[in-house]
N, C-alpha and C positions, 0 to 999 in steps of 0.2 A: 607576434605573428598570428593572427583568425588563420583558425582551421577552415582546409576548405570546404569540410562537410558542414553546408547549413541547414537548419532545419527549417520544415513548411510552416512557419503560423503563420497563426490569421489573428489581426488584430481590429480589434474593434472600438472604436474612440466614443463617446460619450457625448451628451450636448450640453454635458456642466461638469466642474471639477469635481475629482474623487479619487479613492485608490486606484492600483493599479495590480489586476489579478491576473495571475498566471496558473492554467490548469493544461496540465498534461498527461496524454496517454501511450498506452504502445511504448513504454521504458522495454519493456520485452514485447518482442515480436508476435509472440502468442497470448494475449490477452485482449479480447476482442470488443467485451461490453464498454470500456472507456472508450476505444475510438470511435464508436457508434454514437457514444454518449456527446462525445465532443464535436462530433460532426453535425449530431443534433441541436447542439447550442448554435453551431456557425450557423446554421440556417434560420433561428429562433430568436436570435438576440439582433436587437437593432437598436441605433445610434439612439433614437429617440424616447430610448426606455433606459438609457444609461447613463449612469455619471461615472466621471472617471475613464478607465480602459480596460478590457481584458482582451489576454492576448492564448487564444488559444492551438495548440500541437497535439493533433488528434493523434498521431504516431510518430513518437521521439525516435525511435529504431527503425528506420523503414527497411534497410536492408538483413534483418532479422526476421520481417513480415513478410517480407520477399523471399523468405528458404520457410517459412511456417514452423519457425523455430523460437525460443527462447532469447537466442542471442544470434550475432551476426557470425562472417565466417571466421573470424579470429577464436571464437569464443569464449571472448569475455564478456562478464555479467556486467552491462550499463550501469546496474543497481550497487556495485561494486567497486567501480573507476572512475568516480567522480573525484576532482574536478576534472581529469582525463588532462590529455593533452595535443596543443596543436598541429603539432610535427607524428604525431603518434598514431597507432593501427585505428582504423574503420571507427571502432568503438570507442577508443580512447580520442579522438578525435569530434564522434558525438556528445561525448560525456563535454570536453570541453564549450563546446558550441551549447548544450542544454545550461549546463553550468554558468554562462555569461549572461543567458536568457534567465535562469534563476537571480541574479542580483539585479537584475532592473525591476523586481516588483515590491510591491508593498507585501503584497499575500500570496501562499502557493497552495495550491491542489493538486498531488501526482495521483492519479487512479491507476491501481491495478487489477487484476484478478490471480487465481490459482494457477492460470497459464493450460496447458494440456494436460499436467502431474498432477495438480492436486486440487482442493476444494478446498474455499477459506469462508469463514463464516465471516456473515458480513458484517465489519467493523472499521472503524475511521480511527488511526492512531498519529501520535506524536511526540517525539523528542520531550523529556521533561528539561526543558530549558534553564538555565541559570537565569537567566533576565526574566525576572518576574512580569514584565509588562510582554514580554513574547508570548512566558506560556500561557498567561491569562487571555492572550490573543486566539492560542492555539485549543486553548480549551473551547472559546467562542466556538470559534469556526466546526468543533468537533461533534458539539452539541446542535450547533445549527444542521450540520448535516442530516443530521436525521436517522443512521443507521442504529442497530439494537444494541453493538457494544462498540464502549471506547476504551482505548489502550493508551493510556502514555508510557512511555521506556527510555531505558538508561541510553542517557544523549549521547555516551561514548562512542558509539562507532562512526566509523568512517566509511567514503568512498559511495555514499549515496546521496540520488537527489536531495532528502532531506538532510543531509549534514553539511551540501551546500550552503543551503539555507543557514542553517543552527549556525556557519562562521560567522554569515552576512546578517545574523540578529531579526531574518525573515519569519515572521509566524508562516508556518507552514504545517499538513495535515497530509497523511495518504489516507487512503480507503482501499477494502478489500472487497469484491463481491462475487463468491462462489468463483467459476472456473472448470475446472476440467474438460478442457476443448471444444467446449459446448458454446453456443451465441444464446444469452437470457433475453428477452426485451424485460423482461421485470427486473435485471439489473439494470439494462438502459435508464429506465424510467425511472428507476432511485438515484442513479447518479446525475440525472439529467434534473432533477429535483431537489437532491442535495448542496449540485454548485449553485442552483438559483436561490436556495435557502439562505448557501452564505454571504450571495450580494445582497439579498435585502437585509441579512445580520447586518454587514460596515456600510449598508445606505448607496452600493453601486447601483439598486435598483427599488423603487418604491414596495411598499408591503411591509408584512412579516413572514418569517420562515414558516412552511407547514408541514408540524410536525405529526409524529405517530402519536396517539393516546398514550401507549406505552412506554414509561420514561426508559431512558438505556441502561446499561450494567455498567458502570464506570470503574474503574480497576488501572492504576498509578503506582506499577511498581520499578523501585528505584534503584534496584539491586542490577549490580552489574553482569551484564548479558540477559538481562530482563527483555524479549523482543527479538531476540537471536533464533530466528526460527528454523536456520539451515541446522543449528546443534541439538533441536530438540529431539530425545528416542530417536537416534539412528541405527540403521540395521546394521546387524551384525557380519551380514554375505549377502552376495548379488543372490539373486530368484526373484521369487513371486511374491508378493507382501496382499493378503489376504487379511483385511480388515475385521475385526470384531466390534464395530464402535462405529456411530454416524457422526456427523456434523452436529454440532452445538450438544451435544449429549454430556450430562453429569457426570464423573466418574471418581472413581475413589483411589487411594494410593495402592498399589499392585492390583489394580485392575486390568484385566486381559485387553489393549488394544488391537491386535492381532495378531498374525503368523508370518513368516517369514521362510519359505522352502523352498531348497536349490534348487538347480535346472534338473541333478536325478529323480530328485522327492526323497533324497538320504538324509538330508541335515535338515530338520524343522527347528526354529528359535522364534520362540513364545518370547512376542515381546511386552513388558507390562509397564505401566505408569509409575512411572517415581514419585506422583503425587499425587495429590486429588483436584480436583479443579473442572475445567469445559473444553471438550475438543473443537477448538480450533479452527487447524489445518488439518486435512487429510490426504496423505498420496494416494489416489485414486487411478493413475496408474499401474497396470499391474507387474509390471517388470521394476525393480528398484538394485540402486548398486549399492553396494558398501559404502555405510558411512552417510549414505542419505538419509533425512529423517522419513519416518512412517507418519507421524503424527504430530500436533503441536498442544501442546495442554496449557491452558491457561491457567497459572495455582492459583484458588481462592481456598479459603482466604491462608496467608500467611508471615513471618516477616517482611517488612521492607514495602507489603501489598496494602492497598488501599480501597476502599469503596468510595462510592457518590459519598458528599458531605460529609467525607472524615477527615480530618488532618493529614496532610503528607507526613509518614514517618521520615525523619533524616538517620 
């Protein structure tokens, strides 16, 4: 039985044969710079500069985008209920309908942002896939994008777009760009640059990618829950979380990332790095609940982690 929630794409056909890319936005309702990005491709891209197809969903979530929230009225995380189901609520219903739209492509691109909570430094990651001919696909597409850092992680989890993919053996990639309820046009224009990157990488469209001078941070760690950013340093009590640390900043193990203080101002909890490594994610939000993370630390270097041109540890 097709769920009856379908989603809007726009597909675009090609005047010679080729892959078939699918890039989407709006997985949560409040993440703004991809749907702009992808509205800008529907306007930019034309049959006669194409091979192949892409088929793009500037906003997978509309009725999420429609309350200016994260998630729809049910409140489930899209990023979380994949493959979803037909018969099932609002979202589990989306998830299903994006999920059948994920197995028809050759290549996927899901773009997000921080959403209105938080601030993600911008970076393209992916599943480290078992099928070596995937992740070698996924690493393509990762470096063609163009952003400063790349992530691949432990392919275990479930219930998101990209682990759709990872069953269907689809190379696939998300990307991250800043956030905190702000509209960037300077993230526009890296992601509106970065999907064009990756069609002239697999030949959907003539050229080469145009990259930054500056090569990326590549970092491949394999260790399980590696990428799990809901578990990273979460607060200990609802309050205020008052940051000590910016975005992409170095930092060291028990290094102060910030404060945490109830709605009195009686309980302050100093919270600090379990490791050393690069911030990330940031809740930039000032209200935070229990159990949410404050921040996201990227470990370098350590077991199981990797840089550019190092062997993957097993």
């Amino acid at each position: 039985m097709p769920p009856s929630i379908q989603l809007a794409a726009h597909e675009i056909k090609g005047h010679g044969p080729g892959l078939h890319l699918l890039i989407t936005g709006g997985v949560h309702g409040d993440e703004f710079e991809p749907m702009a990005a992808i509205r800008r491709l529907m306007r930019e891209l034309v049959p006669e500069q194409l091979r192949g197809r892409v088929t793009l969903v500037p906003v997978v979530n509309e009725p999420a985008f429609r309350r200016g929230q994260r998630t729809a009225e049910d409140n489930l995380d899209l990023a979380r209920t994949c493959p979803g189901r037909a018969d099932g609520s609002v979202t589990e219903q989306i998830a299903c309908s994006l999920s059948q739209l994920i197995r028809t492509a050759d290549l996927y691109i899901d773009l997000h942002t921080g959403g209105t909570r938080l601030t993600v430094q911008p970076l393209c990651g992916y599943m480290l896939h078992q099928d070596a001919g995937v992740l070698d696909r996924q690493r393509r597409m990762a470096r063609a994008f163009g952003l400063p850092l790349i992530w691949g992680t432990d392919p275990s989890f479930d219930g998101r777009s990209l682990s759709v993919a990872r069953d269907a053996a689809i190379p696939a990639i998300y990307a991250e760009y800043r956030g905190g309820g702000r509209f960037d046009p300077v993230g526009v224009a890296a992601y509106v640059r970065g999907c064009l990157n990756v069609m002239a990488e697999f030949g959907l469209v003539d050229g080469s990618a145009v990259l930054p001078a500056q090569p990326p941070l590549v970092v491949e760690d394999v260790r399980p829950g590696a990428g799990h950013m809901q578990v990273n340093h979460p607060s200990p009590c609802e309050g205020f979380f008052e940051p000590a640390v910016q975005l992409g900043q170095p930092i060291g193990a028990e290094d102060v990332l910030g404060r945490v203080v109830d709605l009195s101002g009686d309980r302050v909890e100093v919270i600090r790095a379990r490791y050393a490594g690069i911030v990330i994610v940031l809740h930039t939000f000032p209200r935070i609940e229990e159990g949410v993370s404050v921040a996201v630390v990227m470990e370098t270097p350590a077991p199981g982690v990797v840089f550019e041109d190092e062997p993957l540890r097993k």
